[in-house]
N, CA and C atoms of all chains as a GROMACS GRO file, in nm:
protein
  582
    1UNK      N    1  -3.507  -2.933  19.010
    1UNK     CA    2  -3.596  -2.896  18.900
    1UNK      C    3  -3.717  -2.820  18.949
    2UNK      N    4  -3.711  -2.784  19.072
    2UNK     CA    5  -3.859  -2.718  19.149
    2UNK      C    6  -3.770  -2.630  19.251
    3UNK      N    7  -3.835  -2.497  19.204
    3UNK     CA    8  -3.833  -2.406  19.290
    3UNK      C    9  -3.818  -2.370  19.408
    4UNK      N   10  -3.962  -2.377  19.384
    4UNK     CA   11  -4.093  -2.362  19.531
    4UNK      C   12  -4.022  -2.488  19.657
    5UNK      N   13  -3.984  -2.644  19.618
    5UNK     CA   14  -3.964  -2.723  19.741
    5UNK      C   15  -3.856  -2.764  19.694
    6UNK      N   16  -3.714  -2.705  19.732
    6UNK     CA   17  -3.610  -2.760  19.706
    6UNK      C   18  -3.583  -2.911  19.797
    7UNK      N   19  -3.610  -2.904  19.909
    7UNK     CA   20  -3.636  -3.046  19.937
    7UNK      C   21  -3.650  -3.149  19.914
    8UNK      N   22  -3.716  -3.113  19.801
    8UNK     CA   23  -3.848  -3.180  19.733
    8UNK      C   24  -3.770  -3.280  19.592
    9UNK      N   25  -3.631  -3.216  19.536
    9UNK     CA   26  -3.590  -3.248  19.444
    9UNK      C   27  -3.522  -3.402  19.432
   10UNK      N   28  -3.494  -3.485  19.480
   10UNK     CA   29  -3.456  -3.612  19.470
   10UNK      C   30  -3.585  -3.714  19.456
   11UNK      N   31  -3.755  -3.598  19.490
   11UNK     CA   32  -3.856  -3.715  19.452
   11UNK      C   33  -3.883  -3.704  19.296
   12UNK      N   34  -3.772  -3.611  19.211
   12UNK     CA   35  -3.833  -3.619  19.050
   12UNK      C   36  -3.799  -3.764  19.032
   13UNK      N   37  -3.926  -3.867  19.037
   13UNK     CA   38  -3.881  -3.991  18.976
   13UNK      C   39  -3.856  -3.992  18.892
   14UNK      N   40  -3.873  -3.909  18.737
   14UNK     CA   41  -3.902  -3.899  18.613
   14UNK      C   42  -3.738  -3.881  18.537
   15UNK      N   43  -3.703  -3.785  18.672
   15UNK     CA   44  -3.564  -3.718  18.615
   15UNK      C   45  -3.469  -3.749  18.538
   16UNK      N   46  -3.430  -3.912  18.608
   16UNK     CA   47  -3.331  -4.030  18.495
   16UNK      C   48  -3.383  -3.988  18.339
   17UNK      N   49  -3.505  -4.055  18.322
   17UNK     CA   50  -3.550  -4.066  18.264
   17UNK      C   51  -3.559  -3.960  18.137
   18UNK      N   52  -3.562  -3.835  18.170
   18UNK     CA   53  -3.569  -3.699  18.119
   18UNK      C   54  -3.447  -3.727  18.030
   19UNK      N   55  -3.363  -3.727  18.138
   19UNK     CA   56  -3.167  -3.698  18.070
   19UNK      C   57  -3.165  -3.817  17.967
   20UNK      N   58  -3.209  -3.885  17.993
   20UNK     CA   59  -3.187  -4.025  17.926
   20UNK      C   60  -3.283  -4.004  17.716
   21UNK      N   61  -3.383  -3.920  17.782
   21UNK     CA   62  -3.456  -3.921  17.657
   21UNK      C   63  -3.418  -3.778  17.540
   22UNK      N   64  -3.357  -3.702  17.666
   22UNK     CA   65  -3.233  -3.593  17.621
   22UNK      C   66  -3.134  -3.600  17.541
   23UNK      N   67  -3.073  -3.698  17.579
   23UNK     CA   68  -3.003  -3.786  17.556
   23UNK      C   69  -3.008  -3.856  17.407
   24UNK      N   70  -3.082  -3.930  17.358
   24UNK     CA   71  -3.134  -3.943  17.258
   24UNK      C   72  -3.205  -3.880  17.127
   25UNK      N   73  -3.213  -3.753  17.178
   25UNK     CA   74  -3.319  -3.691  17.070
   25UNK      C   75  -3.159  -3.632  17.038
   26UNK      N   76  -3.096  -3.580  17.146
   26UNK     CA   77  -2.971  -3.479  17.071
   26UNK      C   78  -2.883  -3.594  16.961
   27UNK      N   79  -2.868  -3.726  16.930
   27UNK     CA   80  -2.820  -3.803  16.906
   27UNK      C   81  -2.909  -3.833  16.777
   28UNK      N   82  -3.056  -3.812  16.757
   28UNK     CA   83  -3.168  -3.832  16.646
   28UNK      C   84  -3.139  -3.692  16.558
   29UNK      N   85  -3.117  -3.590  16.688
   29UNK     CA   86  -3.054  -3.425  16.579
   29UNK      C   87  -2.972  -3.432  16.506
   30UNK      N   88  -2.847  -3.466  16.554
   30UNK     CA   89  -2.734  -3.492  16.477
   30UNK      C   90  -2.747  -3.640  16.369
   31UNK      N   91  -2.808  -3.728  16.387
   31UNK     CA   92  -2.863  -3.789  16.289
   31UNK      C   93  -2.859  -3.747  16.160
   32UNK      N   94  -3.030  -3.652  16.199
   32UNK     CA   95  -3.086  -3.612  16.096
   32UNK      C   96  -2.982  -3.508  15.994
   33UNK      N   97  -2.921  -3.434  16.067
   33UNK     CA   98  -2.824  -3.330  16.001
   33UNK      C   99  -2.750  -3.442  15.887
   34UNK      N  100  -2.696  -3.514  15.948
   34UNK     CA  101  -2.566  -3.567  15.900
   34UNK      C  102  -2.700  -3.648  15.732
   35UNK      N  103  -2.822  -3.684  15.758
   35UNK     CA  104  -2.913  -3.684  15.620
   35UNK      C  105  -2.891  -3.590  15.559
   36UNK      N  106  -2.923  -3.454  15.635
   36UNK     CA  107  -2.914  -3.321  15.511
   36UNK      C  108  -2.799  -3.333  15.478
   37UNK      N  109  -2.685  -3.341  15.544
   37UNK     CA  110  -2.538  -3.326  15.489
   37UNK      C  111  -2.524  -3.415  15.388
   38UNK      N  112  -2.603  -3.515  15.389
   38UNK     CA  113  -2.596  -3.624  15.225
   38UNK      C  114  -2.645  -3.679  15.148
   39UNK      N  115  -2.768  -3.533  15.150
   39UNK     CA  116  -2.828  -3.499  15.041
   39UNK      C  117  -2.953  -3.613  15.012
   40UNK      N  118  -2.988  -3.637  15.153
   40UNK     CA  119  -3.132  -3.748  15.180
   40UNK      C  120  -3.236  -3.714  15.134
   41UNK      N  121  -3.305  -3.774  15.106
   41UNK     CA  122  -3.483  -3.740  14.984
   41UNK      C  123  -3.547  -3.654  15.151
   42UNK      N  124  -3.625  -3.530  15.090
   42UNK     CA  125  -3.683  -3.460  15.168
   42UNK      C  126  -3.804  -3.501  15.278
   43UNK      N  127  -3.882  -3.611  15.201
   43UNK     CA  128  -3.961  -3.675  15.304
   43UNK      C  129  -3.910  -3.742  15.395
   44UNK      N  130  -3.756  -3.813  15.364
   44UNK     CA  131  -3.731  -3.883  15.521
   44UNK      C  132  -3.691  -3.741  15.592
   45UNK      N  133  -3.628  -3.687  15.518
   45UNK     CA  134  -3.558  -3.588  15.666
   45UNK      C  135  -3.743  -3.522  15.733
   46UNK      N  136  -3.864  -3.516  15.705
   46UNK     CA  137  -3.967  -3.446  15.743
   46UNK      C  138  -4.022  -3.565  15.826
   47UNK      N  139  -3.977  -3.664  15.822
   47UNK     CA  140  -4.035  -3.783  15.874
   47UNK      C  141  -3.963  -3.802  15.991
   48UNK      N  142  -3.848  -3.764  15.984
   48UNK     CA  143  -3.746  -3.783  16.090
   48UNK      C  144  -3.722  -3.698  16.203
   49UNK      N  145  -3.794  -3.545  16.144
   49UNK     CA  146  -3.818  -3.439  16.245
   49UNK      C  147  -3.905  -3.457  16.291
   50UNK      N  148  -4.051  -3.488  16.236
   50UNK     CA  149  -4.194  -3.526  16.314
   50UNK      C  150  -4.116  -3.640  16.427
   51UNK      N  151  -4.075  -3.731  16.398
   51UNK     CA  152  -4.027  -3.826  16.509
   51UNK      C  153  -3.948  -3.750  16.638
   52UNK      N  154  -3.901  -3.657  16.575
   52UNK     CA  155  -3.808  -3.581  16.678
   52UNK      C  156  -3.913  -3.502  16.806
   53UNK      N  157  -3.983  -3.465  16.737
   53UNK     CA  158  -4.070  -3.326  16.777
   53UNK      C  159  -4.180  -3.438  16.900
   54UNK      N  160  -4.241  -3.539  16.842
   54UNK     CA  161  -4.303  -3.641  16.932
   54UNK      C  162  -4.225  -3.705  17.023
   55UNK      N  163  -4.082  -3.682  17.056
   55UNK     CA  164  -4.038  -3.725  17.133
   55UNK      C  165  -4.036  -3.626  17.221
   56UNK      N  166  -3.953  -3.513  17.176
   56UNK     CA  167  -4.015  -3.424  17.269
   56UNK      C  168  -4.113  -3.366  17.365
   57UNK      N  169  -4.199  -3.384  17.250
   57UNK     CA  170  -4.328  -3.345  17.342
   57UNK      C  171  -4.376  -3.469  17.445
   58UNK      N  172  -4.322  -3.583  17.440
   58UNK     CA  173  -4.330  -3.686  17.511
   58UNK      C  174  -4.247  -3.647  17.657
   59UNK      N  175  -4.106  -3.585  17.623
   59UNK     CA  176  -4.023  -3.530  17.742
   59UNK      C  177  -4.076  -3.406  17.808
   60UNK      N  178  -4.138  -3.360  17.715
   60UNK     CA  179  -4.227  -3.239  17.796
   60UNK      C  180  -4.328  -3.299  17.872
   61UNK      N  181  -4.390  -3.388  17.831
   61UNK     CA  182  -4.501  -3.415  17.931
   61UNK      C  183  -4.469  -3.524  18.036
   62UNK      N  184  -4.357  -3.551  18.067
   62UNK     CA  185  -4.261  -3.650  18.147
   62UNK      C  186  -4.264  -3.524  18.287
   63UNK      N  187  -4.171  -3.413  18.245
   63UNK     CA  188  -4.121  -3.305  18.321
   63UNK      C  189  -4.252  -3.267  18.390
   64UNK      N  190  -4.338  -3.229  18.311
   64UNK     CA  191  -4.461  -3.185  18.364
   64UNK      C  192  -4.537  -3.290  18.482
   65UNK      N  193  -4.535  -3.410  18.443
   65UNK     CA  194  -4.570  -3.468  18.539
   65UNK      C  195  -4.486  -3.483  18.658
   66UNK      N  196  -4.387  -3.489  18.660
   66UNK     CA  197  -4.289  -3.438  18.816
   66UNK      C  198  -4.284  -3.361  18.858
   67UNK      N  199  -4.344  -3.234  18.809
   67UNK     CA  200  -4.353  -3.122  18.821
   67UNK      C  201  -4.469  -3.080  18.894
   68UNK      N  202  -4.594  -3.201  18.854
   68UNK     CA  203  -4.681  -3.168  18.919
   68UNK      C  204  -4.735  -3.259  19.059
   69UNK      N  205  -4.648  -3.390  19.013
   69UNK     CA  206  -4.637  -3.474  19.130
   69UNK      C  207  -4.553  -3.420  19.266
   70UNK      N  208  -4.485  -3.337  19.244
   70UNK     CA  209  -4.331  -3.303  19.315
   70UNK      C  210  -4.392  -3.117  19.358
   71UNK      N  211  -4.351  -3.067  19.254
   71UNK     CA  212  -4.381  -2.935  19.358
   71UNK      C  213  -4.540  -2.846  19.346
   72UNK      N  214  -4.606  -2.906  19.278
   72UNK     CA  215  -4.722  -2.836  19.307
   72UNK      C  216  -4.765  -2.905  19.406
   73UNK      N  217  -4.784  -3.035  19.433
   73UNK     CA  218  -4.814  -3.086  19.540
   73UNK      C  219  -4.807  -3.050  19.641
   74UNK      N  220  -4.641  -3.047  19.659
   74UNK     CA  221  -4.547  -2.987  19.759
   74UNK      C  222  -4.588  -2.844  19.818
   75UNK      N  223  -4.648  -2.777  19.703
   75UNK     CA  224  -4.647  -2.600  19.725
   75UNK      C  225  -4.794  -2.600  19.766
   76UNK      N  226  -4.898  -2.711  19.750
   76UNK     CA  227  -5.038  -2.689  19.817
   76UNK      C  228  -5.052  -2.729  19.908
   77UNK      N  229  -4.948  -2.852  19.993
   77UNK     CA  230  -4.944  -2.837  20.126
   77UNK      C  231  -4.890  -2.728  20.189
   78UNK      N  232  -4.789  -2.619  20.107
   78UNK     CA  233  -4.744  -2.534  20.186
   78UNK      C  234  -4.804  -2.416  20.184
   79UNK      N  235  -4.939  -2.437  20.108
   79UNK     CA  236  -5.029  -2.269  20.048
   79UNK      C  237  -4.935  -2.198  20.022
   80UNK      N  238  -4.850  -2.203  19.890
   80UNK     CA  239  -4.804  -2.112  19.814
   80UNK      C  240  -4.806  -2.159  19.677
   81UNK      N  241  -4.880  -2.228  19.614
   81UNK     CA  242  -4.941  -2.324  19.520
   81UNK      C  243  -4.942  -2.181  19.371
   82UNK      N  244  -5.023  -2.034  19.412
   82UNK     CA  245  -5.042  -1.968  19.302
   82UNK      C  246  -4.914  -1.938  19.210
   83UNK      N  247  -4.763  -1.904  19.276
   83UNK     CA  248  -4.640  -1.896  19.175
   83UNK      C  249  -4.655  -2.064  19.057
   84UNK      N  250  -4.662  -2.162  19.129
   84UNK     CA  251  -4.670  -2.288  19.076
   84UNK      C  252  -4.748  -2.323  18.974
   85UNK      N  253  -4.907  -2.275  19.018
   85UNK     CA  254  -4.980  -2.295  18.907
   85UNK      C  255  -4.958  -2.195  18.804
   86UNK      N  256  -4.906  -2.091  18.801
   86UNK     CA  257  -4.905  -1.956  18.702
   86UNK      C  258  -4.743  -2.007  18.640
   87UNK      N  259  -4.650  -2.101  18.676
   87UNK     CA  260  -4.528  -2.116  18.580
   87UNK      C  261  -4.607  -2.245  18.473
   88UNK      N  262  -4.676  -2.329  18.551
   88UNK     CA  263  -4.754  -2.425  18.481
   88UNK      C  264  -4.819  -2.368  18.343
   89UNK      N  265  -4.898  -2.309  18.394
   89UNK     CA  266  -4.969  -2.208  18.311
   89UNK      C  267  -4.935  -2.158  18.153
   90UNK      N  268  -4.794  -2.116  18.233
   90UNK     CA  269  -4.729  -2.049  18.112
   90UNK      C  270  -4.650  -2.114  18.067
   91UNK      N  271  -4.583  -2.224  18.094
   91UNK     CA  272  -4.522  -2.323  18.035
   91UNK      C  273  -4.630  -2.451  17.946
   92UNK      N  274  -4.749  -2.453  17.986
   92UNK     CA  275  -4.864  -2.517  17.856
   92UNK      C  276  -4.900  -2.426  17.763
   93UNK      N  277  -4.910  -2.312  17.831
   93UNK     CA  278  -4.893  -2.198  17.693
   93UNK      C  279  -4.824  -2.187  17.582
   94UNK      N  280  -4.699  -2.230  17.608
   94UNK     CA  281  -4.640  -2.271  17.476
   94UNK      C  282  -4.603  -2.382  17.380
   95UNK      N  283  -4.642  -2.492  17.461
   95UNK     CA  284  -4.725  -2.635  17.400
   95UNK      C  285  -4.880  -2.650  17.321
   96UNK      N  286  -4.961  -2.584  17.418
   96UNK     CA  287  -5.086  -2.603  17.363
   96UNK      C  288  -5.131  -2.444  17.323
   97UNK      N  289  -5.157  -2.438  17.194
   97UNK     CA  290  -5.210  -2.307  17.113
   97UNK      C  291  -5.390  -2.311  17.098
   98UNK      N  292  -3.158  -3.456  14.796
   98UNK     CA  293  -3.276  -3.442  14.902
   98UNK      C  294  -3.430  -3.471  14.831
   99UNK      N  295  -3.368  -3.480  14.706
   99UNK     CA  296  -3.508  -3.499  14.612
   99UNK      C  297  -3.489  -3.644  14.505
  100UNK      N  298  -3.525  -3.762  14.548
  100UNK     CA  299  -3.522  -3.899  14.496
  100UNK      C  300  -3.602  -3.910  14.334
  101UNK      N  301  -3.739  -3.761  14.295
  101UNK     CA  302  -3.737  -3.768  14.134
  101UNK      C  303  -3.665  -3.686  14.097
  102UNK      N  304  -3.575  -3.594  14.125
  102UNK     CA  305  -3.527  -3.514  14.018
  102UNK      C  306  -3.355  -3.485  14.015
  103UNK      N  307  -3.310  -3.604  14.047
  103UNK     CA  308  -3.175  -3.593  14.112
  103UNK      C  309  -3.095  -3.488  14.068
  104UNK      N  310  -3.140  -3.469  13.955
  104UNK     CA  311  -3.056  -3.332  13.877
  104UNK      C  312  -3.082  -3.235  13.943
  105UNK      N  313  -3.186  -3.182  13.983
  105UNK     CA  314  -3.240  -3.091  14.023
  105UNK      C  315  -3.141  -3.023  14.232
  106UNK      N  316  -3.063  -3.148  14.210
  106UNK     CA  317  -3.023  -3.173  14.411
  106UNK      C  318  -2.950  -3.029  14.398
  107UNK      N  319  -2.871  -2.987  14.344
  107UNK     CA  320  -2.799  -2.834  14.377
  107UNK      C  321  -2.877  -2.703  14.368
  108UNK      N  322  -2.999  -2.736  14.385
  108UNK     CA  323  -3.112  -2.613  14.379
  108UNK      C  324  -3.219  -2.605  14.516
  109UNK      N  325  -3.147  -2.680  14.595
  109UNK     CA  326  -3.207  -2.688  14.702
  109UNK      C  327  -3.154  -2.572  14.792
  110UNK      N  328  -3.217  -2.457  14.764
  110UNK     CA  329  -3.147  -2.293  14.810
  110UNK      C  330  -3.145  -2.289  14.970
  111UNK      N  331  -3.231  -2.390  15.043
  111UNK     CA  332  -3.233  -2.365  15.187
  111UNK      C  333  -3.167  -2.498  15.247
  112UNK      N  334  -3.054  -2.554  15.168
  112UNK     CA  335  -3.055  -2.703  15.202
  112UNK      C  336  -2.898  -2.617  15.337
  113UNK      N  337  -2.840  -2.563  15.291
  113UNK     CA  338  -2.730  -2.492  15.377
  113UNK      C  339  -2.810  -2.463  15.528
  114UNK      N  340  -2.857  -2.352  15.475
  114UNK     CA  341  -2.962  -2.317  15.635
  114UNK      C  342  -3.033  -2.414  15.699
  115UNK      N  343  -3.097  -2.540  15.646
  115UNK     CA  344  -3.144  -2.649  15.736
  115UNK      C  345  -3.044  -2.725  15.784
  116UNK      N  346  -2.928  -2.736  15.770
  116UNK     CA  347  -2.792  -2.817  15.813
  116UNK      C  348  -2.767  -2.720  15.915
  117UNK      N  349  -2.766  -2.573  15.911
  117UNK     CA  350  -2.668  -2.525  16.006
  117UNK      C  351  -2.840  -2.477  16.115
  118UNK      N  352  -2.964  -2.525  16.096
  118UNK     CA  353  -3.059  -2.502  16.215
  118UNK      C  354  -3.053  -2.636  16.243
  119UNK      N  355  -3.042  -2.743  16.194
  119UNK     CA  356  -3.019  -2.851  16.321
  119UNK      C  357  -2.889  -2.824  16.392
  120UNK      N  358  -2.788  -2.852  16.351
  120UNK     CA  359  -2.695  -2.804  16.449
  120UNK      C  360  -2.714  -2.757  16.568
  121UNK      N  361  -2.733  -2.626  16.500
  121UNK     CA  362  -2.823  -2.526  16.645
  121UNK      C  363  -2.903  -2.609  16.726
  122UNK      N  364  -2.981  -2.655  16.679
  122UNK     CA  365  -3.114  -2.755  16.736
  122UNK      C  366  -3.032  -2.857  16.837
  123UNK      N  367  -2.948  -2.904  16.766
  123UNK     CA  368  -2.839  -3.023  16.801
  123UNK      C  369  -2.820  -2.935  16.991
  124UNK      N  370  -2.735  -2.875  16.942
  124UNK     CA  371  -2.642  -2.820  17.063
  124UNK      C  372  -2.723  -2.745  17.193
  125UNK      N  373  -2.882  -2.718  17.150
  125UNK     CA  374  -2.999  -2.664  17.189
  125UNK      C  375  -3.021  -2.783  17.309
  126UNK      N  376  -3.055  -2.843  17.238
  126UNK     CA  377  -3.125  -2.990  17.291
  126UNK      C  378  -2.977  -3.078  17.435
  127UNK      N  379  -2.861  -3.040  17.367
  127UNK     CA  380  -2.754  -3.045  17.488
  127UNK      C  381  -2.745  -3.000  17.554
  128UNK      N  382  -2.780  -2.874  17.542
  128UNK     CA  383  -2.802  -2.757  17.673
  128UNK      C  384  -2.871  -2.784  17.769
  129UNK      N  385  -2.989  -2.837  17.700
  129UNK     CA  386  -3.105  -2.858  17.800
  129UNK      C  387  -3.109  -2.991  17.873
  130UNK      N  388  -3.041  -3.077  17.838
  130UNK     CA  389  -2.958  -3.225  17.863
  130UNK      C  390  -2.905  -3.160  17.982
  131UNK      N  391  -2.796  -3.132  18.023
  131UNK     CA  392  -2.780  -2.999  18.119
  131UNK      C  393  -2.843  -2.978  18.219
  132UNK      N  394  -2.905  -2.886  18.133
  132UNK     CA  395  -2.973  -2.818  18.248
  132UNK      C  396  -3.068  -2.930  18.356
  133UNK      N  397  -3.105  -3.036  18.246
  133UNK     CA  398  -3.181  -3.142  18.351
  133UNK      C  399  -3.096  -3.217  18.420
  134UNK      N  400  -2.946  -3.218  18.413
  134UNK     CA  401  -2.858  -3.291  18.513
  134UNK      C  402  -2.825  -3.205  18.612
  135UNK      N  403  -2.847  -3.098  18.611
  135UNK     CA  404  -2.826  -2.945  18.683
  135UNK      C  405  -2.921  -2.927  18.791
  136UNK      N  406  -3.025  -3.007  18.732
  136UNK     CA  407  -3.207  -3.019  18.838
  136UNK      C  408  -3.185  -2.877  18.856
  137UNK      N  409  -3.234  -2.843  18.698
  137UNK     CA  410  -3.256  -2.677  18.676
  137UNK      C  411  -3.427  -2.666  18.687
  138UNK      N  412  -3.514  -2.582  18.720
  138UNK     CA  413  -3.650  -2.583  18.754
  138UNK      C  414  -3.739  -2.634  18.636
  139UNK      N  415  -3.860  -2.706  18.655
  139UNK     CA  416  -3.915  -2.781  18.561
  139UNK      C  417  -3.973  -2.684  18.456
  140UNK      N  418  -4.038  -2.571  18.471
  140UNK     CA  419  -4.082  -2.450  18.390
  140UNK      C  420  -3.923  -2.376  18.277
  141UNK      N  421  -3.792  -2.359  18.336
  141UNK     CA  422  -3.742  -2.361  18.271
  141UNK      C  423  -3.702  -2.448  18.148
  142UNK      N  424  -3.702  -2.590  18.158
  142UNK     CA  425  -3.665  -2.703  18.116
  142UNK      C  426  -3.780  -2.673  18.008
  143UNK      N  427  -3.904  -2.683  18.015
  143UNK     CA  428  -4.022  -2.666  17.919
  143UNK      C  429  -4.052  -2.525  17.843
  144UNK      N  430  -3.980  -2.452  17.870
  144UNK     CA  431  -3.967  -2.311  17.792
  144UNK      C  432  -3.878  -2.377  17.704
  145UNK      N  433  -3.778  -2.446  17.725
  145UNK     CA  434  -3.644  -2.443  17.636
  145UNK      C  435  -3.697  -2.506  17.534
  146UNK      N  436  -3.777  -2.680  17.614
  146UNK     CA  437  -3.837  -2.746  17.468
  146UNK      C  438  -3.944  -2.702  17.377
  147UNK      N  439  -3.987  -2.616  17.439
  147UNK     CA  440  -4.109  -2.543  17.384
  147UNK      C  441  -3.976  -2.486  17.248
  148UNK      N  442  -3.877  -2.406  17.254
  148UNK     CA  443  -3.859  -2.317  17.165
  148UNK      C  444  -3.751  -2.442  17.072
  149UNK      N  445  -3.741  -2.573  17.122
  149UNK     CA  446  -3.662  -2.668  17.050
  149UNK      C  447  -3.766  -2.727  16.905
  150UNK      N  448  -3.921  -2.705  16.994
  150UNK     CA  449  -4.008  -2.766  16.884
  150UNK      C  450  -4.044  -2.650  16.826
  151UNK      N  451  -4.022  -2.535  16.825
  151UNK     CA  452  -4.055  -2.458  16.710
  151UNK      C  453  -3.946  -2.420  16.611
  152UNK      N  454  -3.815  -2.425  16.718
  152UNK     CA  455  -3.726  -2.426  16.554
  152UNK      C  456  -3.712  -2.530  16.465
  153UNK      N  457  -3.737  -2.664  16.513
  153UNK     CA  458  -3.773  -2.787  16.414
  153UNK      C  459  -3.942  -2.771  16.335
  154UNK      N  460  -3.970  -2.710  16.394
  154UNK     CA  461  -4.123  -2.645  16.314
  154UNK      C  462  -4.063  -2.593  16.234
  155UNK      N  463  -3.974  -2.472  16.237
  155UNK     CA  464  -3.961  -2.385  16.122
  155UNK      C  465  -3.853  -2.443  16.024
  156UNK      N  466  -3.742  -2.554  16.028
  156UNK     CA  467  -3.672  -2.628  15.969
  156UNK      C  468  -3.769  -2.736  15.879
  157UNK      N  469  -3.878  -2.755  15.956
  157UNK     CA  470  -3.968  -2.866  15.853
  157UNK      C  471  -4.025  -2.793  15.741
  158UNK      N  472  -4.045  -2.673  15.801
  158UNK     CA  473  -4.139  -2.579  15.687
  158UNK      C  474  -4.039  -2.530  15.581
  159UNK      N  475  -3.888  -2.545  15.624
  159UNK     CA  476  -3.800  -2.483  15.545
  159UNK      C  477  -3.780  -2.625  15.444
  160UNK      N  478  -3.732  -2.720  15.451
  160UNK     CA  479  -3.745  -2.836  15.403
  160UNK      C  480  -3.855  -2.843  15.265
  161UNK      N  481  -3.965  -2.855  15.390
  161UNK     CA  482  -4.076  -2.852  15.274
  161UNK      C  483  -4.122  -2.712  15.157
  162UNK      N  484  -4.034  -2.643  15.198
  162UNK     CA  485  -4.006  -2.515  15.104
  162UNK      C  486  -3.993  -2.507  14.942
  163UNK      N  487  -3.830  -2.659  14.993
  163UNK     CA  488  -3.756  -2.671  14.943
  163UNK      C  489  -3.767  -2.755  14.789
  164UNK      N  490  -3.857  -2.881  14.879
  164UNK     CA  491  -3.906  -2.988  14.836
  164UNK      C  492  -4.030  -2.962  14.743
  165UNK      N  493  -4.122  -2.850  14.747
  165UNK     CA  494  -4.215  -2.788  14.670
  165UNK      C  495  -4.152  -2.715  14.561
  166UNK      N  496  -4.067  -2.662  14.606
  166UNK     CA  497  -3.978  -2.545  14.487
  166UNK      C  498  -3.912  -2.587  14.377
  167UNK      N  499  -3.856  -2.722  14.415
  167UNK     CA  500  -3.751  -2.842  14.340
  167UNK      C  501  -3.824  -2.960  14.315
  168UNK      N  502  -3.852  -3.016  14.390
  168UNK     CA  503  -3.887  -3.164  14.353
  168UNK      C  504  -4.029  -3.163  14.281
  169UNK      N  505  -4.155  -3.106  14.349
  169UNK     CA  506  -4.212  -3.100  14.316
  169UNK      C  507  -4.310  -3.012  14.140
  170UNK      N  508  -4.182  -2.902  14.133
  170UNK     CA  509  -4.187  -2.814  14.012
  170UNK      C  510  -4.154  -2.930  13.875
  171UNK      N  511  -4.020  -2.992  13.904
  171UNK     CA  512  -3.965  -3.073  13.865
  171UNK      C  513  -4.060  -3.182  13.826
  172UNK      N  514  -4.066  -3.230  13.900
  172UNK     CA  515  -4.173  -3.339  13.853
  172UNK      C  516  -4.301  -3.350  13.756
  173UNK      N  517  -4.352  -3.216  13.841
  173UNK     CA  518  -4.485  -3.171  13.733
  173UNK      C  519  -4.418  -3.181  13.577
  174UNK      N  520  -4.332  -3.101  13.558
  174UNK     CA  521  -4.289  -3.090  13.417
  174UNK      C  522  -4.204  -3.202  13.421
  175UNK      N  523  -4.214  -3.258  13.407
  175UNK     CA  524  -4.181  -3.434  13.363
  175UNK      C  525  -4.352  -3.509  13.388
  176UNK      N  526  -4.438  -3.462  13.450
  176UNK     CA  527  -4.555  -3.541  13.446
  176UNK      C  528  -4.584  -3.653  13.552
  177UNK      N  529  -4.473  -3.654  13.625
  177UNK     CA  530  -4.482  -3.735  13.724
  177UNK      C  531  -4.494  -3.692  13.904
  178UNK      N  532  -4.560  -3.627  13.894
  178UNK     CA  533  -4.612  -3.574  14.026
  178UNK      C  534  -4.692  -3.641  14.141
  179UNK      N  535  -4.791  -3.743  14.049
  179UNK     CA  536  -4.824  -3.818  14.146
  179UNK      C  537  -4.779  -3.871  14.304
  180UNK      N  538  -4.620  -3.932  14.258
  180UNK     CA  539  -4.573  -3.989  14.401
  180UNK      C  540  -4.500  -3.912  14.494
  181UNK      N  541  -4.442  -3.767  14.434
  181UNK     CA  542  -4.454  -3.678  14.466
  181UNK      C  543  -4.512  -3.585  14.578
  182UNK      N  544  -4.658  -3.552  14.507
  182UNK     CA  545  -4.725  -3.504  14.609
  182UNK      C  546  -4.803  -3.636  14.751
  183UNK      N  547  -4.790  -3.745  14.647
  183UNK     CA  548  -4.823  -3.889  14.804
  183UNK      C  549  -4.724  -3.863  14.922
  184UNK      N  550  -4.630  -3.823  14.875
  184UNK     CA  551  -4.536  -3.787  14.963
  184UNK      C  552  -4.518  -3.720  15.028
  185UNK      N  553  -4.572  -3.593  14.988
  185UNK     CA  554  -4.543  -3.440  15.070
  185UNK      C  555  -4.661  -3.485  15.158
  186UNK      N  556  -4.786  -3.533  15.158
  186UNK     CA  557  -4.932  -3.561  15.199
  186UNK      C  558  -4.919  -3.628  15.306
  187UNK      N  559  -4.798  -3.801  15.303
  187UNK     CA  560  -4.759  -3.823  15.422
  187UNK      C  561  -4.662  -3.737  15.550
  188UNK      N  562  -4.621  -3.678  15.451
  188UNK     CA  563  -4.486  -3.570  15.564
  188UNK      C  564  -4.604  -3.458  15.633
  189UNK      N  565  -4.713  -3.414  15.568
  189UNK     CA  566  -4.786  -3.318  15.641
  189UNK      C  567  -4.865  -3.394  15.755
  190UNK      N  568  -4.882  -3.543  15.674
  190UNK     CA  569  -5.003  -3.592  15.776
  190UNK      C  570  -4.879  -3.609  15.958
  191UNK      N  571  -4.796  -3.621  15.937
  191UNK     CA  572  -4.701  -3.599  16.069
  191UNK      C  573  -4.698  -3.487  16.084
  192UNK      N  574  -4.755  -3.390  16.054
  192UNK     CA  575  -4.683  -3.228  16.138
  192UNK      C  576  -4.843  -3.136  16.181
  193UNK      N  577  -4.899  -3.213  16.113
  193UNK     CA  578  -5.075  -3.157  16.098
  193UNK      C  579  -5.180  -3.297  16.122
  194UNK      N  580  -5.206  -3.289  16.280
  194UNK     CA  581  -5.301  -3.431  16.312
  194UNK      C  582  -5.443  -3.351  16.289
   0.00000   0.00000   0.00000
């Protein structure tokens, strides 16, 4: 899941964890569909996506933290840290507006 | 999809297109299941969810499109809007902190 320290990849502690919560939301998607498919009152299905979307962003900030435990770390002992912080960068860029 | 105006359920014009964007969403969210068993790079992984929570952004907004156009029209002219709009008020208070 890191670039910069391929080495580095068996310390994503988080990783299980990721697939696992992956795992689940694709299983909350198809859920929710199978509501629209039968014609469920509109507030649960809006209730059920907000739940979706907070999980997510929960798995986003899972990744991020292995990401920053694991190879930025990794890439500022090796002074090549600027590719690292600039994917960071642009990957909160499209979380936080 | 609308619990006051049950008559009103075959006028839900975007109820097709929100079934076939979860799907998408569905099979989205597997991909990226994937890609994290793949220990595909952490910046990729967070681009993907980044664009998982905006097409469920734009499925909620389609929803609530729906639910304004039908349920809520509906209701007014019957006079009963009240629980209605309590409703739409909780579904925003999840998408808008």
């Amino acid at each position: 899941m890191c670039n910069h320290e391929n080495d580095h990849q068996h310390n994503h502690k988080h990783r299980k964890s990721v697939i696992n919560r992956l795992a689940r939301i694709e299983g909350h998607v198809r859920s929710v569909k199978q509501m629209a498919i039968d014609e469920r009152e509109c507030p649960d299905l809006l209730l059920q996506i907000a739940a979706i979307r907070k999980a997510l962003d929960n798995t986003a900030k899972l990744i991020l933290t292995d990401h920053m435990e694991n190879c930025l770390v990794g890439a500022v002992h090796n002074g090549n840290e600027e590719q690292v912080l600039q994917d960071i960068k642009k990957a909160l860029d499209n979380f936080i507006r």
